[in-house]
C-alpha positions in Angstrom: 195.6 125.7 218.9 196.2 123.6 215.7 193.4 124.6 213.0 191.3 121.3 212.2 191.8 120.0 208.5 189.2 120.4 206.4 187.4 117.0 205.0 186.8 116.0 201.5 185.4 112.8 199.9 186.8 111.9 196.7 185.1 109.4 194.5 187.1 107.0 192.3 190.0 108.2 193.9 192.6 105.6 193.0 193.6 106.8 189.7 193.5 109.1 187.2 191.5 112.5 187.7 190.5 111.3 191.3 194.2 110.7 192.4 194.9 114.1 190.8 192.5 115.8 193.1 193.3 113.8 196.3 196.9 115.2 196.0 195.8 118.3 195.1 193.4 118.9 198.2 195.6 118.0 200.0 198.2 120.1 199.5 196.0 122.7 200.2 195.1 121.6 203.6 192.3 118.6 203.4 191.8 115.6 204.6 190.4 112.9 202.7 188.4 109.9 202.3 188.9 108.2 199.1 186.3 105.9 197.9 187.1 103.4 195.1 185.7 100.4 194.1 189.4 98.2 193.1 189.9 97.9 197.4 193.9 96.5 197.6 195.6 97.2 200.8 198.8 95.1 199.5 199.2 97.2 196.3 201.2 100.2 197.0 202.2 100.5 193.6 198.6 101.7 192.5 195.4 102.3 193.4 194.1 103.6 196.6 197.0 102.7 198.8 199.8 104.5 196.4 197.1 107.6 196.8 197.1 107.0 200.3 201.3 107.1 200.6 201.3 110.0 198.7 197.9 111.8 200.4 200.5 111.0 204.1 203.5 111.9 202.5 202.0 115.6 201.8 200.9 115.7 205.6 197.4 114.5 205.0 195.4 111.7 206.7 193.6 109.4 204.0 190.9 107.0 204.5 190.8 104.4 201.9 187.1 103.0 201.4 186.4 100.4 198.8 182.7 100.8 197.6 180.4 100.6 194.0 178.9 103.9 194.0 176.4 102.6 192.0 175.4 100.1 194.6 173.1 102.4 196.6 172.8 100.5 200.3 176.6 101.7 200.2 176.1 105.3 200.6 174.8 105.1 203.8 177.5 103.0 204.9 180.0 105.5 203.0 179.0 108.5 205.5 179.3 106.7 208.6 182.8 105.4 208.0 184.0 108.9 207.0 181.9 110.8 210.0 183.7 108.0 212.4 187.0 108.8 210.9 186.7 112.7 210.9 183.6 113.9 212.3 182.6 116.2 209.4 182.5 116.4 205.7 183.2 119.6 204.3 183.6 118.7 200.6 182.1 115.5 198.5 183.5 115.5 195.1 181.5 112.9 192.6 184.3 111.9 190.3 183.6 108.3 189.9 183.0 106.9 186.5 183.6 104.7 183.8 183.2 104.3 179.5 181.8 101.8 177.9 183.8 98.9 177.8 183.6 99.0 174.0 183.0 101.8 171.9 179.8 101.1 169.7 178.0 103.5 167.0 174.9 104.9 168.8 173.0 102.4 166.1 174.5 99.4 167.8 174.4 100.5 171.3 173.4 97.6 174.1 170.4 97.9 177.2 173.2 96.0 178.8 176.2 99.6 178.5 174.0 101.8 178.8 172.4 100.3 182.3 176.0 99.9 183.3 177.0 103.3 182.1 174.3 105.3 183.5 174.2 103.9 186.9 177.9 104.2 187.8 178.2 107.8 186.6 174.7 109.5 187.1 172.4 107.2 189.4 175.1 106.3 192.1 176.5 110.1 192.0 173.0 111.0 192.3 171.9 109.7 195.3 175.3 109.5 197.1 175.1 113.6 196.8 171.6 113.5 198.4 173.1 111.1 201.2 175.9 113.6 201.9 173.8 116.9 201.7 171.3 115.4 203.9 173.8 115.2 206.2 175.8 118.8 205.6 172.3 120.3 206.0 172.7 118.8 209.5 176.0 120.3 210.2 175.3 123.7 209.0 172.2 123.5 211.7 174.6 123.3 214.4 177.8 125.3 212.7 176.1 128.3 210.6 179.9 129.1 210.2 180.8 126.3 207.7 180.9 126.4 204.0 180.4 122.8 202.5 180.6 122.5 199.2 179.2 120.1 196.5 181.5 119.2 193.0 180.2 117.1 190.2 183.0 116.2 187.5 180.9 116.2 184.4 182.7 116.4 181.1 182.4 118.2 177.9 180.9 115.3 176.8 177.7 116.6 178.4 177.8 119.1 175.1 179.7 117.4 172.5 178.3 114.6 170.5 180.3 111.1 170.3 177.8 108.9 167.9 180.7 105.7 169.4 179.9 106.2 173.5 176.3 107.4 173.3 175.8 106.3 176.7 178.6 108.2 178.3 177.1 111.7 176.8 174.2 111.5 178.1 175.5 109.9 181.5 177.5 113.3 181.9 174.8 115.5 180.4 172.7 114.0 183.3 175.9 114.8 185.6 175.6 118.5 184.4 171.3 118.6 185.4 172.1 116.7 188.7 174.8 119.8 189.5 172.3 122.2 188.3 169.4 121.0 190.5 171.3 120.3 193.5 173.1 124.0 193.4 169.3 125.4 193.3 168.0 123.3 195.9 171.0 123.6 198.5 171.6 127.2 197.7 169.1 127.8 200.8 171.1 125.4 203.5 174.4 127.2 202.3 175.8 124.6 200.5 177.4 125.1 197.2 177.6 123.6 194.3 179.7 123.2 191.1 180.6 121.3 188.2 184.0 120.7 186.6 183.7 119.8 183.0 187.4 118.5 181.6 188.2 117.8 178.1 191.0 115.6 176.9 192.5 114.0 180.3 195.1 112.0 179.9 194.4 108.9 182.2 194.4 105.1 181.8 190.7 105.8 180.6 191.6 107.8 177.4 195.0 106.0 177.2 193.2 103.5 174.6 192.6 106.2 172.7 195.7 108.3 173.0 197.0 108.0 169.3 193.9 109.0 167.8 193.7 112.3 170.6 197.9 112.9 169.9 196.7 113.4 166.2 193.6 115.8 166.9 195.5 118.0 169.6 198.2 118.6 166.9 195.8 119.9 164.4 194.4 121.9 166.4 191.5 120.5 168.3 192.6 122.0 171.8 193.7 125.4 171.7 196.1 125.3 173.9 197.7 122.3 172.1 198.1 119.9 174.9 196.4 117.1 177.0 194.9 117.8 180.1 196.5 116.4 183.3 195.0 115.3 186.2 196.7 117.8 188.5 194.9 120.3 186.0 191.2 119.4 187.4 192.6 118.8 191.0 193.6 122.5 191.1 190.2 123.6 189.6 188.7 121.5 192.6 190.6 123.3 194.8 190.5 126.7 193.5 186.7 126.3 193.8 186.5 125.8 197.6 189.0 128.6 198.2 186.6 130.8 199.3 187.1 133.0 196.4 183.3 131.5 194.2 181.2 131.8 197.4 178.9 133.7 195.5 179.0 131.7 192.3 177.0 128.2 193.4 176.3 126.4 190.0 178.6 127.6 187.9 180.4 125.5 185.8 184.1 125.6 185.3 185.6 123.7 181.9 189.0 122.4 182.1 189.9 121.6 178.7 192.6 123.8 177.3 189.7 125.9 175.2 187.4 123.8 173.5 184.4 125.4 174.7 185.5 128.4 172.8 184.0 129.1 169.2 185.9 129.9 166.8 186.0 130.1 163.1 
């Protein structure tokens, strides 16, 4: 008998950190629905439909939804295309989020970014997590045998001060608290729960900034004296539902080549 793929949910999953998880779940035996809000079938060059190529390439299936996370009647709608698809969901991975479209000292900081800001990376993952534990509650009522698993990417940002994108430290900082309270609350249904916190990722979000991050990760800023790829979250993801931190729900992982470490 075949062994049924696992099933993940990936949000933002067209580019950057998201893609870099698909592929990497993948390759490690998931399935996966990729939720992104930029929804082009016709684009194969990027997006959800190169991630797709790639997901089928590496023997996975791929279901390419395009939804706003932070538009909460989606959520519901979210579930039942992936339970349709699949008929389980073993994994949901909160990935999606955005900066502020421009960088402004903490002083000068609009209503208007932080709303946006806030409700894209901590509301929608928020209550999209409570849609999708609701439901693995369910499944672990009639399968005691599965493991789902919960994984918030938060950021080192949810610790480290940036006086220019105010409302993206404390969006991931609320990120970190929802991982917290949702590892506590679940931990009784058998449902973990982690957070990934990366540093320095090189994506098209950071890419505006890439000179001024070349210059601090030569002198010295990350340890390890590099950027931090994609792939390099995607195998933190999988590593963690590996079976290996069953016993380790809310525990944070940092991907960021040392920064967290103090040094003098």
């Amino acid at each position: 008998m075949v062994k049924q793929r696992k099933c993940a949910i990936v949000t933002g999953a067209g580019q950057g950190i998201g893609r870099g998880i698909v592929i990497e779940l993948v390759k490690n035996g998931f399935d996966v629905a990729g939720v992104d809000i930029i929804y082009q079938p016709d684009n194969k060059e990027k997006g959800l439909f190169e991630v797709k190529q790639q997901a089928e390439k590496l023997g996975g299936s791929f279901l390419a939804i395009g939804a706003d996370i932070s538009d909460l009647n989606s959520h519901k709608k979210i579930v039942e295309q992936i339970v349709a698809k699949f008929g389980r969901i073993n994994l949901l991975v909160n990935n999606a989020g955005v900066a502020p479209r421009q960088r402004l000292d903490i002083l000068e900081t609009t209503a208007e970014s932080y709303d946006r800001v806030m409700s894209i990376n901590a509301r929608g993952p928020f209550f999209l997590t409570q849609q999708v534990a609701n439901f693995m509650i369910q499944q672990k009522q009639k399968d005691q045998n599965l493991m789902p698993y919960i994984i918030f990417i938060s950021s080192i940002s949810a610790y480290v001060s940036s006086p220019s994108r105010a409302e993206y430290c404390l969006s991931k900082a609320a990120v970190s608290a929802a991982a917290t309270i949702y590892a506590d609350r679940l931990a009784e249904f058998g449902i973990n729960v982690y957070q990934i916190r990366p540093g320095i990722i090189l994506t098209d979000m950071t890419a505006v900034v890439k000179q001024k991050y070349d210059k601090l990760i030569a002198e010295g800023l990350v340890p390890q004296k590099r950027w931090g790829y994609p792939e390099d979250v995607g195998k933190a993801v999988s590593a963690l539902v590996s079976g290996g931190f069953d016993y380790s729900t809310g525990a944070v992982i940092e991907v960021s080549g040392g920064m967290n470490i103090h040094h003098l």
